[in-house]
Biotite code that builds the C-alpha atoms (Angstrom):
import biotite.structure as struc

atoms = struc.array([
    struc.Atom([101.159, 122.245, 64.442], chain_id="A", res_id=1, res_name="UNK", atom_name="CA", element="C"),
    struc.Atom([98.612, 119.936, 64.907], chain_id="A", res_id=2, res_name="UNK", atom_name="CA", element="C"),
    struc.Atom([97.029, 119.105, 68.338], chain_id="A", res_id=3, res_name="UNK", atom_name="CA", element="C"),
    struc.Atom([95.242, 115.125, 68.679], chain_id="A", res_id=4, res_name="UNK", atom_name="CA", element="C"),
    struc.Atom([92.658, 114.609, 71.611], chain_id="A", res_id=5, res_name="UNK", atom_name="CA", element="C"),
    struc.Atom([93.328, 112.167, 74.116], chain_id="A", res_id=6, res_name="UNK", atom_name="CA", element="C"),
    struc.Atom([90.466, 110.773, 75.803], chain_id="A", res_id=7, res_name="UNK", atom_name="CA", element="C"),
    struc.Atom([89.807, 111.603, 79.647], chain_id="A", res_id=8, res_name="UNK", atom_name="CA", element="C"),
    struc.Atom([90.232, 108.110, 81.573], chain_id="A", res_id=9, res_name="UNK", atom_name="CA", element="C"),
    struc.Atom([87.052, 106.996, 82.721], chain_id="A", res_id=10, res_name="UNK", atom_name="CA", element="C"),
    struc.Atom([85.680, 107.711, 86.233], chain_id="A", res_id=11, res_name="UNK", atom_name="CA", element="C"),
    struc.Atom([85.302, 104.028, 86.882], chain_id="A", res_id=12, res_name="UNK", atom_name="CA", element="C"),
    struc.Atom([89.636, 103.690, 86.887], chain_id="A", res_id=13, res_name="UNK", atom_name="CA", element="C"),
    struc.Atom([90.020, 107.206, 89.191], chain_id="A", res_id=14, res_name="UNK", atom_name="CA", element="C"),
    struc.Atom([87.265, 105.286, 91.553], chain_id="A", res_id=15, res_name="UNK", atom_name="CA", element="C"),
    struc.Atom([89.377, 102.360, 91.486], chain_id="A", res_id=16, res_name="UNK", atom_name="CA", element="C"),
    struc.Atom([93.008, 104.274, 91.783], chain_id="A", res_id=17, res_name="UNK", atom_name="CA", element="C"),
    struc.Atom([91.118, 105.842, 94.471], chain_id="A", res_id=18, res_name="UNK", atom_name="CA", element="C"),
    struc.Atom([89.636, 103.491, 96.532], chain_id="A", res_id=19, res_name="UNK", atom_name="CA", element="C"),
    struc.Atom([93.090, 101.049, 96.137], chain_id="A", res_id=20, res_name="UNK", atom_name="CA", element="C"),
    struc.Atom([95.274, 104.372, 97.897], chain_id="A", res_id=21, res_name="UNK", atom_name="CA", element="C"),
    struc.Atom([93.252, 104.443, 100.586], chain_id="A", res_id=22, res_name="UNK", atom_name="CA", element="C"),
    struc.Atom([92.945, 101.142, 101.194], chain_id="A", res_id=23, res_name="UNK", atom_name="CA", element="C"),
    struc.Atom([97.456, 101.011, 101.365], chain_id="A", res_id=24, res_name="UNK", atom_name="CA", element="C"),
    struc.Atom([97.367, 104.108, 103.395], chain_id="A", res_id=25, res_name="UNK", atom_name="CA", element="C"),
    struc.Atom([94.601, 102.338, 105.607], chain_id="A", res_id=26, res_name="UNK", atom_name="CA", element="C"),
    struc.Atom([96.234, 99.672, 106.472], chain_id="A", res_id=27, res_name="UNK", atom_name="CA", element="C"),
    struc.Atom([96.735, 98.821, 110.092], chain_id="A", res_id=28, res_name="UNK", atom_name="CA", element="C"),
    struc.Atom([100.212, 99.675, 111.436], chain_id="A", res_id=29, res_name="UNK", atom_name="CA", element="C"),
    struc.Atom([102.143, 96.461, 113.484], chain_id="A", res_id=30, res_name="UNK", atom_name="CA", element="C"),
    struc.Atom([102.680, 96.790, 117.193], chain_id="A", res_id=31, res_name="UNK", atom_name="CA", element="C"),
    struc.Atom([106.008, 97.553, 117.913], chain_id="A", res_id=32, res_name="UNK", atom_name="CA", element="C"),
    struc.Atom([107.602, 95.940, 120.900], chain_id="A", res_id=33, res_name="UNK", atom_name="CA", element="C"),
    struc.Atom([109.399, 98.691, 123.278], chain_id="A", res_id=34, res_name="UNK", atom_name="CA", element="C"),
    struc.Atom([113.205, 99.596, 122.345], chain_id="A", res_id=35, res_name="UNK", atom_name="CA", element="C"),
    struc.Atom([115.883, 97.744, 125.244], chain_id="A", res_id=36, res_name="UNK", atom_name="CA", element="C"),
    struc.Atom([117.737, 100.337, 127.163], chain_id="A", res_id=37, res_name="UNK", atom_name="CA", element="C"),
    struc.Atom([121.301, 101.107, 126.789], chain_id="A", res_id=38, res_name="UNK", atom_name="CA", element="C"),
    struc.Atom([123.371, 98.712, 128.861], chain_id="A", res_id=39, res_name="UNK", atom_name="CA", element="C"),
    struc.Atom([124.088, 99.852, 132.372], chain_id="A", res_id=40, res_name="UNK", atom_name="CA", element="C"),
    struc.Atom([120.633, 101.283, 132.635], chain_id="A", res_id=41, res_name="UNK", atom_name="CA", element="C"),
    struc.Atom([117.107, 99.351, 133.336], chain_id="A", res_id=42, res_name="UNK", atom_name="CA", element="C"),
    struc.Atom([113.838, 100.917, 133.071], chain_id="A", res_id=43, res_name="UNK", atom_name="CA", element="C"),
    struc.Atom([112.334, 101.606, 136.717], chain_id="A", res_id=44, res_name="UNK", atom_name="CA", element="C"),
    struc.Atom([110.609, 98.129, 137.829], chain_id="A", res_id=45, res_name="UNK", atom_name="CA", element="C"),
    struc.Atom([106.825, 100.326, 137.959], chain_id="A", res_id=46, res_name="UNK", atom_name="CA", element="C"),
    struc.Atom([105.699, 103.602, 137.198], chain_id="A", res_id=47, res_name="UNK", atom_name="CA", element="C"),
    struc.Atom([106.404, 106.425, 138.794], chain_id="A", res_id=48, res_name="UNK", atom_name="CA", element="C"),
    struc.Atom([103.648, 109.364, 139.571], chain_id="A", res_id=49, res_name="UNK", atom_name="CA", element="C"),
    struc.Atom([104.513, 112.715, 138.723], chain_id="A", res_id=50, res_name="UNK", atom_name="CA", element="C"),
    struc.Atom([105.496, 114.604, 141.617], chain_id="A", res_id=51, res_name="UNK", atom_name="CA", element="C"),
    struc.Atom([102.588, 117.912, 142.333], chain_id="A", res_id=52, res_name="UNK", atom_name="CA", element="C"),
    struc.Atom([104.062, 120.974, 141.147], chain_id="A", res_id=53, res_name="UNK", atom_name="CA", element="C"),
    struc.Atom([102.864, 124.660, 139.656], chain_id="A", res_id=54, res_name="UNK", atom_name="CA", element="C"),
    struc.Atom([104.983, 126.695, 137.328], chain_id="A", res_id=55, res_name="UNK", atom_name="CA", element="C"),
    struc.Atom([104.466, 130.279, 136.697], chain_id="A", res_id=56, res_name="UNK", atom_name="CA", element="C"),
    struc.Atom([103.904, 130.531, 132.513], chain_id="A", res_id=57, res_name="UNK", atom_name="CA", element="C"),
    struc.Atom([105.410, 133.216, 130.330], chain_id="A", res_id=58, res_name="UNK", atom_name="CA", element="C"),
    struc.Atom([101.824, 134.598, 129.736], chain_id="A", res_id=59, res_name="UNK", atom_name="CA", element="C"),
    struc.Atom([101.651, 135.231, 133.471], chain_id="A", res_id=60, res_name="UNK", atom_name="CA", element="C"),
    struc.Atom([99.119, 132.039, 134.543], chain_id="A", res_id=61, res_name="UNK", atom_name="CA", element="C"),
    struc.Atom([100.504, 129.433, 136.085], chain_id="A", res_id=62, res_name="UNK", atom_name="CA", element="C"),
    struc.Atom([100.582, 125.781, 134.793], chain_id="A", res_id=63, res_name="UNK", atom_name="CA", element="C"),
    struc.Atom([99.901, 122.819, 136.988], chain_id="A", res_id=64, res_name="UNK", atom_name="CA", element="C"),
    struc.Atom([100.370, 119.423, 137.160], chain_id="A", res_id=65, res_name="UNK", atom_name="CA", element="C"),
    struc.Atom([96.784, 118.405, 137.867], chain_id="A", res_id=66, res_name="UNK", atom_name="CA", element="C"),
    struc.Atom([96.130, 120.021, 134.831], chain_id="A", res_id=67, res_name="UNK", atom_name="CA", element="C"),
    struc.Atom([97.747, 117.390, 132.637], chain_id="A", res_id=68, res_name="UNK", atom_name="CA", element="C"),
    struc.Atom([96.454, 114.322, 134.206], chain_id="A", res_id=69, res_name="UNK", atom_name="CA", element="C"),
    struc.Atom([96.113, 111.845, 131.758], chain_id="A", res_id=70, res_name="UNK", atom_name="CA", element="C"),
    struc.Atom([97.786, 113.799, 129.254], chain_id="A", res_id=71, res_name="UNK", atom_name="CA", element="C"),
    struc.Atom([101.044, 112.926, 127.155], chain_id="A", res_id=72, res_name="UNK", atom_name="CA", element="C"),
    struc.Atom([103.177, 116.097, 128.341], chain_id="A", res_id=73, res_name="UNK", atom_name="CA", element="C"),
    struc.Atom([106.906, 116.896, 127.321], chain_id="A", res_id=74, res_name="UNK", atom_name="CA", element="C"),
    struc.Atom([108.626, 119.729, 130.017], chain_id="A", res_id=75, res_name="UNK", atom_name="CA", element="C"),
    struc.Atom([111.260, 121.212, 128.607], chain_id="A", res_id=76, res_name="UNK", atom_name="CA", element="C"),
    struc.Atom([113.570, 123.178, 131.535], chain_id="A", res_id=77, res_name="UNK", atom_name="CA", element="C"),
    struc.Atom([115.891, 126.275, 130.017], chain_id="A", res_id=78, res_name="UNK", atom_name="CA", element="C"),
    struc.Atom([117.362, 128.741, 131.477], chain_id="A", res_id=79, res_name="UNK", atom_name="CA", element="C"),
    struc.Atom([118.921, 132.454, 130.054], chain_id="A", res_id=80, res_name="UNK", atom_name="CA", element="C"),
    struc.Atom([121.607, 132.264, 132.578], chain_id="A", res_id=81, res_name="UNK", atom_name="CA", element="C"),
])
């Protein structure tokens, strides 16, 4: 059996493999227009403000609605019934 050396590539081309990845995964996404809704429905002609609320939490505080001001918030509803 007889085992040949292969040369390491230089640092120079891992710099360069380097630097080129980041650059592609860099790159700027596009804007993306909003999606049309379905027919028979129309988006609402202006924002609408989230009605005040508080909702007791499962680790007994209670969560409120001026709490997520100028936050992205998903509220999911479920029930056990």
């Amino acid at each position: 059996m007889h085992l040949t050396f292969r040369p390491f590539p230089s640092p120079l081309l891992w710099i360069l493999a380097l630097g080129a990845t980041l650059l592609t995964a860099a790159a700027p996404a596009r804007a993306v227009s909003p999606p049309e809704p379905p027919k028979g429905l129309s988006a609402p002609p202006q924002a609408t403000p989230m009605p005040v609320f508080e909702l007791p939490v499962v680790n007994g505080t209670k969560a409120r609605s001026t709490d997520l001001r100028d936050k992205v918030t998903v509220i999911r509803f479920w029930a056990t019934w």
